[in-house]
DRENPA-3360 file (N, C-alpha, C; in nm, 2 decimals, always signed):
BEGIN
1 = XXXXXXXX = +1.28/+1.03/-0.02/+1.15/+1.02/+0.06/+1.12/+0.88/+0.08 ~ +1.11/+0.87/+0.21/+1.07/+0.71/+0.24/+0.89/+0.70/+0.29 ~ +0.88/+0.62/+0.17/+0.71/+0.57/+0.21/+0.67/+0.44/+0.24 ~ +0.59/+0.44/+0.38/+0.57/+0.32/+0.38/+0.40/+0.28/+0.38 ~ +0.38/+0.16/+0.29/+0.20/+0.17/+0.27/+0.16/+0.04/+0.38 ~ +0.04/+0.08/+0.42/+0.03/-0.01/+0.51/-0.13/-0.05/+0.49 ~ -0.16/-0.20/+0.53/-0.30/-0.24/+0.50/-0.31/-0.37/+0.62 ~ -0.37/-0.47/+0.66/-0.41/-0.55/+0.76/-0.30/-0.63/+0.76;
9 = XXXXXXXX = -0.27/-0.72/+0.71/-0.19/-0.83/+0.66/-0.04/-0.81/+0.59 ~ -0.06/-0.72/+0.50/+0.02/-0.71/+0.39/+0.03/-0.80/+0.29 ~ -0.06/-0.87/+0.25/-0.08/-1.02/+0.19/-0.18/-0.95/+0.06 ~ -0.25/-0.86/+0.06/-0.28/-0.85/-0.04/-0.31/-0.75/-0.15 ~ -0.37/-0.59/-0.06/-0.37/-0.46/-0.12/-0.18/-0.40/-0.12 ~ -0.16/-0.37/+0.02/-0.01/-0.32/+0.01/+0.09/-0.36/-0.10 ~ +0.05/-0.48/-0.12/+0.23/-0.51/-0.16/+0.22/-0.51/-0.30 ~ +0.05/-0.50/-0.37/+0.04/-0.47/-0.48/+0.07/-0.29/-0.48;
17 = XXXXXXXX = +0.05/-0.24/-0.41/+0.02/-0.06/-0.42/+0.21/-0.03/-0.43 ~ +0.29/-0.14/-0.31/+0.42/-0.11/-0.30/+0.48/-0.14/-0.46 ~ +0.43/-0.22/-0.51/+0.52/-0.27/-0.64/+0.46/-0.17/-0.78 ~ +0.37/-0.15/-0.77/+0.28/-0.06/-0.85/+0.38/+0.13/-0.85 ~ +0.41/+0.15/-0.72/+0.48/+0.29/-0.69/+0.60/+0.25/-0.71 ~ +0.64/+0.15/-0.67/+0.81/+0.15/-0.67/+0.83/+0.15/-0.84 ~ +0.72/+0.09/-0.93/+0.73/+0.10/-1.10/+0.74/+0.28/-1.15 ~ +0.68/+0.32/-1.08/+0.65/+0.46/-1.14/+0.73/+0.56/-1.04;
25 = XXXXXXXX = +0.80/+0.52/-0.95/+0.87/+0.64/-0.90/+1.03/+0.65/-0.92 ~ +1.09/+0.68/-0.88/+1.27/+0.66/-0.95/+1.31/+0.69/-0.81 ~ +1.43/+0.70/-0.82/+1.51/+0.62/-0.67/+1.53/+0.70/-0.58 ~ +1.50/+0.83/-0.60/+1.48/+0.91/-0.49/+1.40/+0.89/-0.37 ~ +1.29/+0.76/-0.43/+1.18/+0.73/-0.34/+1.19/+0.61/-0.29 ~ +1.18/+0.56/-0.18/+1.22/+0.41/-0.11/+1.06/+0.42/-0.06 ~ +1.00/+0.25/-0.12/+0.91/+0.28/-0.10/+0.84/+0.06/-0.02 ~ +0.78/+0.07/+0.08/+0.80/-0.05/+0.15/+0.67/-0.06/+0.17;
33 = XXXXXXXX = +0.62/-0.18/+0.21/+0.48/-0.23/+0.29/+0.50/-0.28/+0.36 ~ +0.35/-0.31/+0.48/+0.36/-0.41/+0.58/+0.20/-0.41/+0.62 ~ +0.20/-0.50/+0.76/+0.07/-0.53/+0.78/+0.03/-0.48/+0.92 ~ -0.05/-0.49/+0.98/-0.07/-0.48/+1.09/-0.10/-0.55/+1.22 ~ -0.12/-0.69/+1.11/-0.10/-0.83/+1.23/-0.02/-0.89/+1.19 ~ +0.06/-1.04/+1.23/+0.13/-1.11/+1.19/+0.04/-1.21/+1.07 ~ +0.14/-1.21/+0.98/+0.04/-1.32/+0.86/+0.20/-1.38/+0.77 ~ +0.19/-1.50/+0.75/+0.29/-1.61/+0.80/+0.26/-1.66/+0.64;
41 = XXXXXXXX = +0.29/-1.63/+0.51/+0.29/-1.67/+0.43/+0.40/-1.65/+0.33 ~ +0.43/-1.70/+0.20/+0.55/-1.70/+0.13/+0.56/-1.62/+0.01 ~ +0.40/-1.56/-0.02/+0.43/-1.47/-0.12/+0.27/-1.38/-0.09 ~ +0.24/-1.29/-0.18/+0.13/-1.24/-0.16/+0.03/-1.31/-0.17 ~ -0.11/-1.27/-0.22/-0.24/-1.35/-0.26/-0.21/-1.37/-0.44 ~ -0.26/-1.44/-0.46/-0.23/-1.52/-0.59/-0.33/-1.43/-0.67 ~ -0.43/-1.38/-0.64/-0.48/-1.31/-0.76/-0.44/-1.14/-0.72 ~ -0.34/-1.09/-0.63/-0.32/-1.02/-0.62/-0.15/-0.99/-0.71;
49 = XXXXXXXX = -0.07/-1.12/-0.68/+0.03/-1.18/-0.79/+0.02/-1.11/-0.98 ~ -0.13/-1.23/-0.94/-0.16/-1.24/-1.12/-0.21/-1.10/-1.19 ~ -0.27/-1.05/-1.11/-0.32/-0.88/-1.16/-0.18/-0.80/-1.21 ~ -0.10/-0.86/-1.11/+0.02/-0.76/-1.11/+0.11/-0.78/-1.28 ~ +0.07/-0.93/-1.26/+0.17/-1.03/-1.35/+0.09/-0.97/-1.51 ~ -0.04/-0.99/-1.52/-0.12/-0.94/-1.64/-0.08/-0.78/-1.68 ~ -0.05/-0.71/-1.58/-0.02/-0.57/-1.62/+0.13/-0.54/-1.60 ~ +0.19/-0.65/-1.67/+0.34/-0.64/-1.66/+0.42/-0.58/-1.57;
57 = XXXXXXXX = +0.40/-0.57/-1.47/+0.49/-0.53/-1.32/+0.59/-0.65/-1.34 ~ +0.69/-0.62/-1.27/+0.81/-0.68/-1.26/+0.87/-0.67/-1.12 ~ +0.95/-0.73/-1.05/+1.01/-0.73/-0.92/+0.86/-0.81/-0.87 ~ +0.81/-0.94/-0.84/+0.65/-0.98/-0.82/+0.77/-1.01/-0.66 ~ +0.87/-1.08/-0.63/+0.90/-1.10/-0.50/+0.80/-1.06/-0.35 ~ +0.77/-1.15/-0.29/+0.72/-1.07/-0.09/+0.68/-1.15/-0.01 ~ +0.74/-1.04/+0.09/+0.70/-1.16/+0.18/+0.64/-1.07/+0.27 ~ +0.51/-1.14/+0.31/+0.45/-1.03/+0.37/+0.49/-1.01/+0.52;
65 = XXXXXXXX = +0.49/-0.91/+0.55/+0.54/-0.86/+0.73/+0.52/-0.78/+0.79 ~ +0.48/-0.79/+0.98/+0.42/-0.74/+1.05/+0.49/-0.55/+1.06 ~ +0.43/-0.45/+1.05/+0.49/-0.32/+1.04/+0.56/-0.31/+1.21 ~ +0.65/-0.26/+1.19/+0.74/-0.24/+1.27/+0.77/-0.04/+1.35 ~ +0.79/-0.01/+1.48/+0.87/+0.06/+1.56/+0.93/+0.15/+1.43 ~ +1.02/+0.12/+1.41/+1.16/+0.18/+1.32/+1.10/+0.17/+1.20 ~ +0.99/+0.08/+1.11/+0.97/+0.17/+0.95/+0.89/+0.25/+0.99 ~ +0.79/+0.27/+1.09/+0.73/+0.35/+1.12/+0.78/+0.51/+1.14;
73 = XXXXXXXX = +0.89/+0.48/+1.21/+0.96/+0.57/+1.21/+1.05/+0.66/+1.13 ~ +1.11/+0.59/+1.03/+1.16/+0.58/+0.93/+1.07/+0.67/+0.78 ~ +0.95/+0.63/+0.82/+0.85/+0.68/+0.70/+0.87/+0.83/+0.71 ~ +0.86/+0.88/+0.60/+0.80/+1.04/+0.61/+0.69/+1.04/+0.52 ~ +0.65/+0.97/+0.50/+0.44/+0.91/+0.48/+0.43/+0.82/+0.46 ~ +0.31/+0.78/+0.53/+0.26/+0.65/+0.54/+0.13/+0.64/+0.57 ~ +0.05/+0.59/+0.37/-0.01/+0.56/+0.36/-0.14/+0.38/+0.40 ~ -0.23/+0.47/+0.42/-0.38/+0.33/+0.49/-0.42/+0.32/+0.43;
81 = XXXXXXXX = -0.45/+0.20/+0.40/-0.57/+0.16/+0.26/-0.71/+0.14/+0.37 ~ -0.69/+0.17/+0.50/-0.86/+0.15/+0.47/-0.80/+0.20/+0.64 ~ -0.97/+0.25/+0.71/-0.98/+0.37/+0.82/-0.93/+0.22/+0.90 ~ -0.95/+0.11/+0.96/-0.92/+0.02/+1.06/-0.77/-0.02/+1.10 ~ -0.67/+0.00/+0.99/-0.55/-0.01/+0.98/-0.52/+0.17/+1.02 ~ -0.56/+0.29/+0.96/-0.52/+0.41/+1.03/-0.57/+0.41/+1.17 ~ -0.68/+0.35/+1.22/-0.69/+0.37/+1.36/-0.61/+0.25/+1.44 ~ -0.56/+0.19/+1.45/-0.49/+0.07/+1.47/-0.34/+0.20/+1.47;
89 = XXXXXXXX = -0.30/+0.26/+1.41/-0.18/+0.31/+1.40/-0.22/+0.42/+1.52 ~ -0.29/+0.47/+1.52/-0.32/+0.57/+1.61/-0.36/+0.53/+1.69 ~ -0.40/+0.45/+1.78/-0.43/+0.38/+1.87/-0.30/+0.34/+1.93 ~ -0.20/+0.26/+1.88/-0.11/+0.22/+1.90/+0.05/+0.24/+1.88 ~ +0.00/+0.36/+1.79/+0.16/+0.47/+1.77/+0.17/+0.60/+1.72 ~ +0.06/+0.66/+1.83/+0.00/+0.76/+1.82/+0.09/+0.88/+1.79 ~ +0.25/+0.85/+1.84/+0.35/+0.95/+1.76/+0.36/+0.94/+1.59 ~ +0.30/+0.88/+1.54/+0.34/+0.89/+1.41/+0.23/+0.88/+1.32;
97 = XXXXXXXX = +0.09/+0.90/+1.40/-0.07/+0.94/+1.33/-0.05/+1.04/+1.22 ~ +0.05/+1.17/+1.28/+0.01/+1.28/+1.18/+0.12/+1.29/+1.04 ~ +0.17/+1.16/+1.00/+0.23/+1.09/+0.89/+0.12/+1.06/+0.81 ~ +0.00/+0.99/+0.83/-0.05/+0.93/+0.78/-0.18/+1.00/+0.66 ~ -0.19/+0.91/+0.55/-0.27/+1.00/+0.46/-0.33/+0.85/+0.43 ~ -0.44/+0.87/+0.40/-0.57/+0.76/+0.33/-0.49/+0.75/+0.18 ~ -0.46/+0.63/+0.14/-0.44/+0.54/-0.01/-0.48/+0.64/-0.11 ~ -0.64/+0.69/-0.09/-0.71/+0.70/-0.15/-0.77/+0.89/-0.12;
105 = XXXXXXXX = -0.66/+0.91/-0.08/-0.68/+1.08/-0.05/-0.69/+1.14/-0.11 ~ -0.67/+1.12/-0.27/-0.65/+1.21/-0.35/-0.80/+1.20/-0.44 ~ -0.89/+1.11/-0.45/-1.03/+1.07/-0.45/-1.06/+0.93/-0.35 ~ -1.15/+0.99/-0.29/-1.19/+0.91/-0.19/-1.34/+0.84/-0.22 ~ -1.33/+0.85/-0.37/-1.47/+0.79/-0.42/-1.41/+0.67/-0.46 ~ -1.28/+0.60/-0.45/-1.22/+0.56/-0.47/-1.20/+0.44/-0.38 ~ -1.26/+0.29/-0.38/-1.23/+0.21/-0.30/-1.11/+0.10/-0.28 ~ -1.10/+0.09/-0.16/-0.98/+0.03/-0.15/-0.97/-0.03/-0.05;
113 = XXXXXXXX = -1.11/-0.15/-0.04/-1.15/-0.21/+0.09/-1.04/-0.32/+0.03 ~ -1.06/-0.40/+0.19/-0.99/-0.54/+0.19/-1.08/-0.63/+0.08 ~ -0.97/-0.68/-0.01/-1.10/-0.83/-0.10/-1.07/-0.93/-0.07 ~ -1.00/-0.98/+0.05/-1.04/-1.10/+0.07/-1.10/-1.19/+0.01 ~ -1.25/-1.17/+0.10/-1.37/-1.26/+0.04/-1.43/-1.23/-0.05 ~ -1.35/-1.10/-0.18/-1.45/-1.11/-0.28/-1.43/-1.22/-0.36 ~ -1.50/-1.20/-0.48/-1.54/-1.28/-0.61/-1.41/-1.24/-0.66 ~ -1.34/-1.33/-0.80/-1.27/-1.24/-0.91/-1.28/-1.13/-0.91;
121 = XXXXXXXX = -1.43/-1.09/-1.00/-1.41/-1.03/-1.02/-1.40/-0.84/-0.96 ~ -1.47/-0.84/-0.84/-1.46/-0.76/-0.76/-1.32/-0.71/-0.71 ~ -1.27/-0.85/-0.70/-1.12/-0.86/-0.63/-1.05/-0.73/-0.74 ~ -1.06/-0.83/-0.87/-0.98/-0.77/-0.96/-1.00/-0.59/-0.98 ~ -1.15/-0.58/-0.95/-1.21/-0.40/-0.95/-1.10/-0.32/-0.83 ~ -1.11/-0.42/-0.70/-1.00/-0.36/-0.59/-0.86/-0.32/-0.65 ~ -0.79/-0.41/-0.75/-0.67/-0.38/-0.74/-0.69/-0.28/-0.85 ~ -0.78/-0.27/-0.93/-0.75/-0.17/-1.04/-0.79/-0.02/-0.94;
129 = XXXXXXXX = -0.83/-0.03/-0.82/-0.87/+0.06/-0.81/-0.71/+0.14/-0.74 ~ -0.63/-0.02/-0.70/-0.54/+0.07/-0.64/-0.41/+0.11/-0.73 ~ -0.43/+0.05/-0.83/-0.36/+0.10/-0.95/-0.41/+0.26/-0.97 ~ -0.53/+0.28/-1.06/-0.58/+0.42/-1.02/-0.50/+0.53/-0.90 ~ -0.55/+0.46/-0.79/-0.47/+0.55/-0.65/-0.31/+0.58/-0.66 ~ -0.24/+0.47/-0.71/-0.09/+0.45/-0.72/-0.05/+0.56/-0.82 ~ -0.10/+0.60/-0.96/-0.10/+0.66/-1.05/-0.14/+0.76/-1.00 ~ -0.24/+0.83/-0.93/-0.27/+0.96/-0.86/-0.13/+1.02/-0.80;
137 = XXXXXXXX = -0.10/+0.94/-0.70/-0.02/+0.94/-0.59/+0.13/+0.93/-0.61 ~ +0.16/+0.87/-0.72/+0.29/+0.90/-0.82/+0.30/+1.06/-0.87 ~ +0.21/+1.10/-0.93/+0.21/+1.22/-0.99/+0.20/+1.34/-0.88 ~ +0.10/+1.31/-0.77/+0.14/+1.40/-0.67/+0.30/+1.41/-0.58 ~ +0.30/+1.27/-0.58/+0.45/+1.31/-0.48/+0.57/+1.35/-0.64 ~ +0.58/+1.35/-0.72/+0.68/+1.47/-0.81/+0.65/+1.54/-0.78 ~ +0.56/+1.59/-0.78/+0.46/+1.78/-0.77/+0.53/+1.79/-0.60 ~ +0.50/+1.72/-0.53/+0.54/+1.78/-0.39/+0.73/+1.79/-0.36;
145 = XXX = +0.77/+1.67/-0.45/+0.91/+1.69/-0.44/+0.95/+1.84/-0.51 ~ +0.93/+1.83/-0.61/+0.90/+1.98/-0.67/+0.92/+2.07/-0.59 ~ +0.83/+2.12/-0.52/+0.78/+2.22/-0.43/+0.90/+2.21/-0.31;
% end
């Protein structure tokens, strides 16, 4: 099953959510990010890094990059961390809308805005949240391979 997670940039929710699932899923699952604009940098956000680095993830490697024709294509779901990045996909590649499922589908009380401009410690609340979601979303895709 190929998943691809998608968020604005890819600089700072995605490539934590991609390294977070690629930890807990086994190789049956090919699992990638990307962004939705061009963003020109050499590794993620640095407190998006160190959250990762504190909760012992391994593979920290990325480079963030613009989502593409063919992984889009390629996906058989492909998850949005937030409605502006799903309508941006539908807007603009509207064959492949009905792939798409919210980050956060599985509780949507569940935030997973862009932190950018938060504080620490907010930032840090974002990623645990998508830790949270990753761990949901791990357990549901076994159950669906399953089936």
């Amino acid at each position: 099953m190929n998943i691809l997670i998608l968020c604005k940039a890819n600089y700072c929710r995605s490539p934590v959510c991609e390294k977070i699932l690629k930890s807990k899923l086994d190789d049956s699952f090919v699992v990638s990010s990307a962004g939705i604009i061009d963003f020109i940098r050499p590794s993620m956000h640095i407190s998006s890094l160190n959250f990762l680095k504190s909760n012992a993830y391994e593979d920290l490697f990325h480079n963030p990059k613009k989502v593409t024709y063919e992984a889009l294509n390629n996906a058989d779901i492909i998850f949005c961390l937030d409605h502006e990045v799903a309508e941006h996909i539908r807007k603009n590649f509207y064959k492949f809308f009905t792939k798409i499922k919210m980050y956060n589908f599985l509780n949507s009380s569940i935030s997973t805005v862009d932190p950018i401009s938060f504080d620490d410690n907010d930032y840090i609340q974002i990623m645990e949240n998508l830790e949270k979601c990753s761990n949901q979303i791990s357990r549901w895709l076994f159950e669906k391979v399953k089936t």
